[in-house]
N, C-alpha and C positions, 0 to 999 in steps of 0.2 A: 776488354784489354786495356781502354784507356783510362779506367777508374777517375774517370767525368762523367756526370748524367746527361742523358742525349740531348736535354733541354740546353746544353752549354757545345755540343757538339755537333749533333745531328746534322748533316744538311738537306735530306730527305723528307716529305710530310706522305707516308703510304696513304692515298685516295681509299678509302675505306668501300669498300662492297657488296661485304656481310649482309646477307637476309635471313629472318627470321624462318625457322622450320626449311632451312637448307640442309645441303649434305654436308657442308661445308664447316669446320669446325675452324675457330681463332681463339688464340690465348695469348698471352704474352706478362712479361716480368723484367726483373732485372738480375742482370748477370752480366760477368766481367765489367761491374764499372759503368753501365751504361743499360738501358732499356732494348727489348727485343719482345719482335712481331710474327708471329707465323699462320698462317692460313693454309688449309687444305682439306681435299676433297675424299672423303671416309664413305664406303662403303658399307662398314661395319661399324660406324662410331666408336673406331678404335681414338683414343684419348692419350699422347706421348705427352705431355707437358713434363713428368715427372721423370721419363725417358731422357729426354730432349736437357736437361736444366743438370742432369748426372753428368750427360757427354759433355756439355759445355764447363763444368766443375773439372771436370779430367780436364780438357783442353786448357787452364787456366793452369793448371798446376805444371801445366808443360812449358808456358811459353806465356807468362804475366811477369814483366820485369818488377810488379808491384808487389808480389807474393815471394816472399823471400826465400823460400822454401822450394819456389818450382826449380823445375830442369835449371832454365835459361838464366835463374836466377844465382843459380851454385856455379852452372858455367861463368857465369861473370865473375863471382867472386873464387875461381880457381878451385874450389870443392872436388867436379867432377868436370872430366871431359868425355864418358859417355851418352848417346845421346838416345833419344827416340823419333817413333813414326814421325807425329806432327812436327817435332823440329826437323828433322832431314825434309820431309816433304817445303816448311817453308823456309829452308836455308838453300836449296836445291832453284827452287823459285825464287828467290831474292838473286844468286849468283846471275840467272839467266838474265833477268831486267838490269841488272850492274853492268853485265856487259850490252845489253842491247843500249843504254842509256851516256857508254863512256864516264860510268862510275857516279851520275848522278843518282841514282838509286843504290844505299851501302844502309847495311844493315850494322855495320861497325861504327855508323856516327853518331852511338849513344853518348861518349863521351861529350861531343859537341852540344848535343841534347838538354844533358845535365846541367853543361855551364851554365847555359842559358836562362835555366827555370823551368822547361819542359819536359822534363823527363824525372826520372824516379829517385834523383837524388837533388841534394839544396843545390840553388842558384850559387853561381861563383862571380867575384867579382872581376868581369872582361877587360883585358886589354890584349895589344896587340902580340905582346911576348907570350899571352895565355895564350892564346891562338895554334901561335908556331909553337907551344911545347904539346898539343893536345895532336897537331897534326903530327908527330911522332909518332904517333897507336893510333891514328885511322887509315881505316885502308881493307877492302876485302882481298887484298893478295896478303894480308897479315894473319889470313884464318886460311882454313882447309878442312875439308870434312872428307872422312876416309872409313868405311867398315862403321857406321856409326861411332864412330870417334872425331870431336871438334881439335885442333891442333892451333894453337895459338902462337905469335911468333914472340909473339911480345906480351907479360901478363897482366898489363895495362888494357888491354885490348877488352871493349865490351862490347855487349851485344844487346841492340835494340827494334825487337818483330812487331812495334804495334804500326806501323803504314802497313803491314801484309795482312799479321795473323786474322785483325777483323773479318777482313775479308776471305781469311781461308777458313775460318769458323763458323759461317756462311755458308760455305761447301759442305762442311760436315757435316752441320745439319741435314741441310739437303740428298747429302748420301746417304742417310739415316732412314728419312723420310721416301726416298728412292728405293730401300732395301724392302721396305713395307708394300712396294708396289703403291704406290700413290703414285697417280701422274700428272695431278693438277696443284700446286702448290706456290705458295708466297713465303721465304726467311728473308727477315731482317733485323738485324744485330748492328746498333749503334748509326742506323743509316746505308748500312751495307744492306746489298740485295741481290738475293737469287731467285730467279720466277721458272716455274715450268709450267705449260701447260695452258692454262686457261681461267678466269674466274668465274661464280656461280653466275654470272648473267651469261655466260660464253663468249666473252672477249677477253682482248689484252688483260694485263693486269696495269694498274696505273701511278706512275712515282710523280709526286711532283717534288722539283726543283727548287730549292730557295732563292731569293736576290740574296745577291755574296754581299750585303751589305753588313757595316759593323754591329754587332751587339744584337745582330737578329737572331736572336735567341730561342723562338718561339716556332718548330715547323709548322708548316703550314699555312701561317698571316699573312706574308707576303712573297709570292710564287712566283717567281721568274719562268718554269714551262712546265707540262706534264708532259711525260714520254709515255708511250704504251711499251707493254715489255712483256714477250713471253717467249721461255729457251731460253732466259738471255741473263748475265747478271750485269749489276752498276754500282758503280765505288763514287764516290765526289767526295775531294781532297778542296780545299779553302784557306783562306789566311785571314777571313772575318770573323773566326768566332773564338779563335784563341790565337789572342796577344796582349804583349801587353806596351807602354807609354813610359818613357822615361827621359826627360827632358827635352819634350816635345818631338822625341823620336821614338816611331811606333816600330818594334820590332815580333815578326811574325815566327810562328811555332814551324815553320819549314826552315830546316836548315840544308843549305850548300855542302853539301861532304866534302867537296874540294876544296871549299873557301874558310869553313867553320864559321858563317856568317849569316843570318835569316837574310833569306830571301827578297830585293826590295823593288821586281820587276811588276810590271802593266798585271801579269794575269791572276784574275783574283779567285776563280774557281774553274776545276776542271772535273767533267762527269766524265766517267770514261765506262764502255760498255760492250763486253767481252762476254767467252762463252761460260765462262766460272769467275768466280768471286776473288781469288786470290791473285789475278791477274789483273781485272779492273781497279781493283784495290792498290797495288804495286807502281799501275801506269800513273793511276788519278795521280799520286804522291809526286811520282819522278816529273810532271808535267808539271806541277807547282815549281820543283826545281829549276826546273830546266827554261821556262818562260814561253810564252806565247808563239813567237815563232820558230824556235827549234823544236815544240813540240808539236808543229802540223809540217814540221818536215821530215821527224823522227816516223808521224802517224803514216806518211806513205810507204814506211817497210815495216809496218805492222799488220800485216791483211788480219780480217776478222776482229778488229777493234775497233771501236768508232768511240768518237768523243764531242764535246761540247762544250766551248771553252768561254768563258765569262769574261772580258778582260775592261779596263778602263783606255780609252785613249788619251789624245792630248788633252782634250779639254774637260776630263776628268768624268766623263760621261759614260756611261754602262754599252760595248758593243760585244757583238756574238759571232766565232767562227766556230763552225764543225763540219766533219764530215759527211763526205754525201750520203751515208747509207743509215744516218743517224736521221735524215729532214723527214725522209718519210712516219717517223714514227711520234715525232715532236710539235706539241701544239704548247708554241709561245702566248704569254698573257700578257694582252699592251696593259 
């Protein structure tokens, strides 16, 4: 969905497992803009890649602001205000985190997006009256979704699902994969990760975590932890692998929806890990917004999410908070 290759996004390096003359079948390719992993456990050496790579084509043509042709793409441009599955399903979940978040999480600050250079339209040149005229059309009390119909208040009003859809594109697979009766399986789309079950050795399956450091471009080189993971999915949201410099001030691809402003607090990555993909996906983002400690005060009325957050302190040095149900699963690498 973010039509960047994982090597420019990714924050995830999948611990690879694969053995020879397993049951265990893995492929992978690229789609929507970025590279994608999957592993699972075949009875029958059933083979989806060809399956798996169609659905992901459908879900692209629903909800890629990059394809000008999809759903999400005519909705923006006033075209059409009917909608479909995957868009209700991830505008349905987007409202919920908007409100769980006090509007840190808005699916309407594509506009903001755009200014900036991170989104799917040219860079604008910023100042502070561009700001206050952008913050006139944002706002998710400016949309409404009714009978699958989007309702807009204002037809400035755009719409941008890539902090969700990755992560609910994740699910789909996996609901794909689930319909087939598989119950041991690994999706992962752009870094996004759904696990069930178990790997061919019969343990966890295992993510590891990057150092949120700048321009680490390469998963897997240098690991900040592995988590083990199974049942579970995990989204990690960053402000180290895209941004950019401009006289001598580094501004990052998380924008403020309140403020229409990149982001410029302590916390530099946040994992976040939930029972689906579209969720973890959602939080990881709003957590980048929102900073380090509203987001471990927010995480105590979240039951069933746990997270692990990256942050720099004063003396600009790498520290670690997460929650307790996330230690057991986590093996840091000094």
């Amino acid at each position: 969905m973010r039509h960047i290759t994982i090597y420019t996004f990714i924050i995830f390096a999948i611990i690879s497992c694969s053995q020879p003359n397993s049951n265990y079948i893995n492929f992978g390719g690229f789609v929507q803009g970025t590279t994608y992993s999957i592993t699972y456990e075949t009875l029958d050496s059933a083979y989806y890649k060809d399956k798996i790579e169609k659905i992901l084509a459908e879900f692209d043509t629903s909800l890629s602001t990059y394809n000008n042709l999809s759903l999400i793409s005519r909705i923006n441009n006033n075209e059409i205000t009917n909608t479909d599955f995957y868009f209700n399903t991830v505008y349905n979940k987007s409202e919920e985190v908007f409100l769980k978040t006090n509007g840190a999480f808005d699916i309407t600050v594509a506009p903001f997006v755009n200014a900036w250079g991170f989104g799917f339209k040219n860079k604008e040149e910023i100042t502070n009256a561009k700001i206050d005229s952008i913050l006139e059309f944002v706002g998710f009390e400016k949309v409404s979704l009714t009978n699958s119909e989007i309702i807009k208040t204002d037809p400035r009003v755009m719409l941008d699902v890539n902090a969700i859809a990755q992560g609910y594109s994740v699910d789909v697979v996996a609901n794909f994969l689930e319909s087939k009766g598989i119950e041991n399986y690994l999706v992962e789309i752009g870094g996004e990760v759904k696990t069930k079950g178990l790997n061919n050795k019969g343990k966890e399956w295992k993510i590891g975590i990057d150092k949120p450091i700048d321009n680490n471009n390469i998963p897997g080189q240098n690991l900040q932890a592995i988590i083990k993971l199974s049942n579970k999915s995990l989204a990690t949201s960053g402000n180290y692998r895209k941004f950019y410099e401009k006289n001598g001030i580094k501004y990052s691809h998380t924008i403020d929806p309140l403020t229409g402003y990149p982001v410029t607090h302590s916390l530099l990555s946040a994992t976040v890990i939930a029972d689906d993909c579209i969720t973890a996906d959602a939080y990881a983002t709003a957590f980048m917004v929102i900073g380090l400690e509203k987001s471990l005060e927010l995480l105590k009325e979240l039951p069933g999410i746990e997270a692990y957050l990256i942050f720099s302190n004063e003396n600009g040095d790498y520290e670690v908070k997460s929650t307790e149900g996330i230690k057991d699963l986590i093996n840091e690498i000094k």
